[in-house]
C-alpha positions in Angstrom: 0.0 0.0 0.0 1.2 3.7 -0.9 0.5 6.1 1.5 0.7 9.8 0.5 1.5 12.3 3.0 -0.1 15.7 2.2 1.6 19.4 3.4 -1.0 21.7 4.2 0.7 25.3 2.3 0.2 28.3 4.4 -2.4 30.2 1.7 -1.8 34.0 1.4 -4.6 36.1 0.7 -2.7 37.4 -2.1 -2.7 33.3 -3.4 -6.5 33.2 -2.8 -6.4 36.4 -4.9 -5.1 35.0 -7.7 -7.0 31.4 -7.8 -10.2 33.6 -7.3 -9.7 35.7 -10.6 -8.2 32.4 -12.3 -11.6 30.7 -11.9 -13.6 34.0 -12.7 -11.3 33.9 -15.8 -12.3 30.1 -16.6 -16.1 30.6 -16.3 -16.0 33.8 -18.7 -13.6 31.8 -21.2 -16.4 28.7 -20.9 -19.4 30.8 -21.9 -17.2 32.4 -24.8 -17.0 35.5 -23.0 -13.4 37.3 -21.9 -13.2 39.4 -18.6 -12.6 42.7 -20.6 -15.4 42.3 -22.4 -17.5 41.6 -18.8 -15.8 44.5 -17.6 -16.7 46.6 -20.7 -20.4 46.0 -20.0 -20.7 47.1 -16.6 -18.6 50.4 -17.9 -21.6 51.2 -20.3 -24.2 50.0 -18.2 -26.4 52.6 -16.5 -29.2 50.7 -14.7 -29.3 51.7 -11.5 -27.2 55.4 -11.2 -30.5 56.7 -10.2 -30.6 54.9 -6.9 -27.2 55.2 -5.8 -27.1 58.9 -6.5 -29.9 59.2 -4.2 -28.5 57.0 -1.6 -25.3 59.3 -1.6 -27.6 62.6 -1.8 -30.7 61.7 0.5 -28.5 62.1 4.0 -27.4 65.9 2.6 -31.0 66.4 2.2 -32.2 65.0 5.2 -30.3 67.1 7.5 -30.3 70.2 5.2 -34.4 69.7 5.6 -34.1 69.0 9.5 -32.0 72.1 9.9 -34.6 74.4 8.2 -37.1 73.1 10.5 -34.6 73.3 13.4 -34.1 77.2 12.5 -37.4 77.8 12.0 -38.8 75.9 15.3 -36.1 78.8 16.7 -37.7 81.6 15.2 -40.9 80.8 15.8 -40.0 80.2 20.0 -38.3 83.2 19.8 -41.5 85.3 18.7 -43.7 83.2 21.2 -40.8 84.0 24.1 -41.5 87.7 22.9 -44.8 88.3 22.4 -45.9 86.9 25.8 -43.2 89.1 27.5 -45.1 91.7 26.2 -48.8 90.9 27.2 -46.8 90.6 30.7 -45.6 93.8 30.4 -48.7 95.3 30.0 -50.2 93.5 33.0 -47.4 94.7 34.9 -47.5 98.7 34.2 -51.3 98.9 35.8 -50.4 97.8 39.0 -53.0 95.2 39.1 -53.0 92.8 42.1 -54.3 89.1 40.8 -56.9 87.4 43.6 -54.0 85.0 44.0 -50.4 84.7 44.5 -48.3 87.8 43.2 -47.9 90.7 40.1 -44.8 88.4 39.4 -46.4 85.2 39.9 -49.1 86.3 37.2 -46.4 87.6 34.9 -44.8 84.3 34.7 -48.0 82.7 33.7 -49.1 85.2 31.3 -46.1 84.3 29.1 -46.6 80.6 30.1 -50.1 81.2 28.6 -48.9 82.8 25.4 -46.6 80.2 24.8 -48.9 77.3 22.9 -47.2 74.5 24.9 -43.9 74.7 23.6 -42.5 77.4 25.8 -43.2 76.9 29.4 -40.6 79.2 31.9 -40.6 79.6 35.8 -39.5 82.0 38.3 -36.0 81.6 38.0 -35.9 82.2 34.2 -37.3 85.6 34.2 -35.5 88.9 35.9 -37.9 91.8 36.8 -35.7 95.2 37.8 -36.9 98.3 38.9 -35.7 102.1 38.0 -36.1 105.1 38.5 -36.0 106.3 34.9 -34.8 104.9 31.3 -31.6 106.2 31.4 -30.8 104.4 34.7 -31.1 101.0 33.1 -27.9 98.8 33.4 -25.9 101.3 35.0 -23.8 100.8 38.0 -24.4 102.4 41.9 -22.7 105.7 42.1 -19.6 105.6 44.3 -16.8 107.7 45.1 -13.5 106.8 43.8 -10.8 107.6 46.1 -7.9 106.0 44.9 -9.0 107.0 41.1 -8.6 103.6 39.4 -11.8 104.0 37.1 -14.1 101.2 39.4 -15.2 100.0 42.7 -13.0 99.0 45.5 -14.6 97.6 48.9 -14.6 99.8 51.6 -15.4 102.4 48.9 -18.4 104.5 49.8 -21.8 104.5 47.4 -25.5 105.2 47.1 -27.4 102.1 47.7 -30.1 102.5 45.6 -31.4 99.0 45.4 -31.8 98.9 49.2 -29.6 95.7 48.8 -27.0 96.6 51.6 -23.8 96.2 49.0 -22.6 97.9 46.0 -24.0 96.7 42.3 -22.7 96.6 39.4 -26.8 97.3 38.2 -28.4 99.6 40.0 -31.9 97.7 39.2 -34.3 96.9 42.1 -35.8 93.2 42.4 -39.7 93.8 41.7 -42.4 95.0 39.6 -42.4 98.3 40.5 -44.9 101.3 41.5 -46.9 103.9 40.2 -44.4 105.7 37.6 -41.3 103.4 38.0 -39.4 102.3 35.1 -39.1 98.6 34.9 -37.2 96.2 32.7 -38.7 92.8 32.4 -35.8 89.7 30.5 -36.9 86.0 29.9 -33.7 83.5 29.1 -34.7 80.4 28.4 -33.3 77.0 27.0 -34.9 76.1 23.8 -34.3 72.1 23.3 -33.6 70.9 19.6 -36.4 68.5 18.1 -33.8 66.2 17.0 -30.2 65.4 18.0 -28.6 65.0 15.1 -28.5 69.2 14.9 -26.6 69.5 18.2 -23.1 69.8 17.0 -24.3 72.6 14.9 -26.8 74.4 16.9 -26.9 75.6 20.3 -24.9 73.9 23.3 -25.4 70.0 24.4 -28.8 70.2 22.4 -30.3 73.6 23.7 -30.4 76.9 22.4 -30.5 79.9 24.2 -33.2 82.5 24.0 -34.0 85.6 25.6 -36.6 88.7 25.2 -36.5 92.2 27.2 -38.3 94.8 27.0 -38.6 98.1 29.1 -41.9 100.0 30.5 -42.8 102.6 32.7 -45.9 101.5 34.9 -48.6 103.8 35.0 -49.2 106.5 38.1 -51.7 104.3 40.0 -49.6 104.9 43.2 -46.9 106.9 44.8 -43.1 105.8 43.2 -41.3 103.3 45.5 -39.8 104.6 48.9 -36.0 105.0 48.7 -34.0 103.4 51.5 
């Protein structure tokens, strides 16, 4: 009896390469056909371009659409955000007292009201300061520099207008206000994105920030707020 003793040859890919395209080779050869000529056909053919143009151009679209919605979804917070600062405004300047809780209690859900559901803020969100006149808004405390450096040093004295007990950098009392008081109402609020894919691009970790002001002088239904 012969016996035969087989090596098993370590097979590079490179090997299975090669026998691959030999036996592609052999099958075109058989049916009287040459690979060029294969090759030739699929260069001319053009059955099909449609779809794979669209799979290459339908995720630029998708997220150019998403974005416009994105953007306008923005917008259209942003005018909600507004406009219902302004009906709350106009609460504020009569002086009216709700039958429950506070002016700025009612404030916050006047603009929660004018908000169709999307745009729902609380008490922390919303900053209602008080002044004496239009020209006071944003500015600092007076204070008398005595070592003539251009700001305020501690120890330094000033006009505490706010009634706060410390020197401001915004003059601006906490509250709605009396009779004939100026008063400067500002929303910031977080607008989430619809979809996720937009956060790199918009806003920060998925949110973008909003904010409204606007500034009114409450009508003479009272005497102006006492000074400290």
């Amino acid at each position: 009896m012969i016996q035969r003793t087989c090596h098993n040859a370590a097979v590079t890919p490179y090997g299975q390469y090669n026998s691959v395209l030999g036996h592609l080779g052999t099958l075109f050869k058989s049916k009287g056909h040459t690979l060029g000529q294969i090759l030739g056909r699929f260069q001319h053919c053009t059955s099909g371009v449609t779809s794979v143009e669209f799979a290459f151009a339908a995720p630029i679209l998708f997220m150019v659409v998403v974005g416009i919605m994105e953007v306008s979804m923005i917008f259209f917070a942003s005018t909600l955000l507004e406009g219902g600062l302004r009906e709350a405004a106009r609460f504020g300047i009569t002086g009216s007292e709700p039958s429950q809780g506070s002016r700025e209690e009612r404030i916050v859900e006047i603009i929660n009201d004018h908000g169709a559901g999307l745009i729902t803020i609380t008490a922390e969100d919303i900053s209602i300061l008080v002044y004496s006149d239009f020209d006071s808004i944003g500015e600092p405390e007076p204070y008398a520099d005595e070592n003539t450096n251009g700001e305020y040093d501690f120890g330094e004295p000033f006009t505490d207008i706010n009634c706060s007990g410390e020197w401001d950098q915004d003059m601006g009392g906490a509250g709605a206000g009396s009779g004939g008081d100026v008063v400067l109402y500002r929303v910031d609020y977080e607008w989430p994105l619809l979809v996720g894919m937009m956060a790199p691009v918009l806003g920060n970790d998925g949110k973008v920030p909003l904010s409204a002001g606007v500034a009114v002088r409450n009508e003479p239904y009272s005497e102006s707020t006492p000074t400290c």
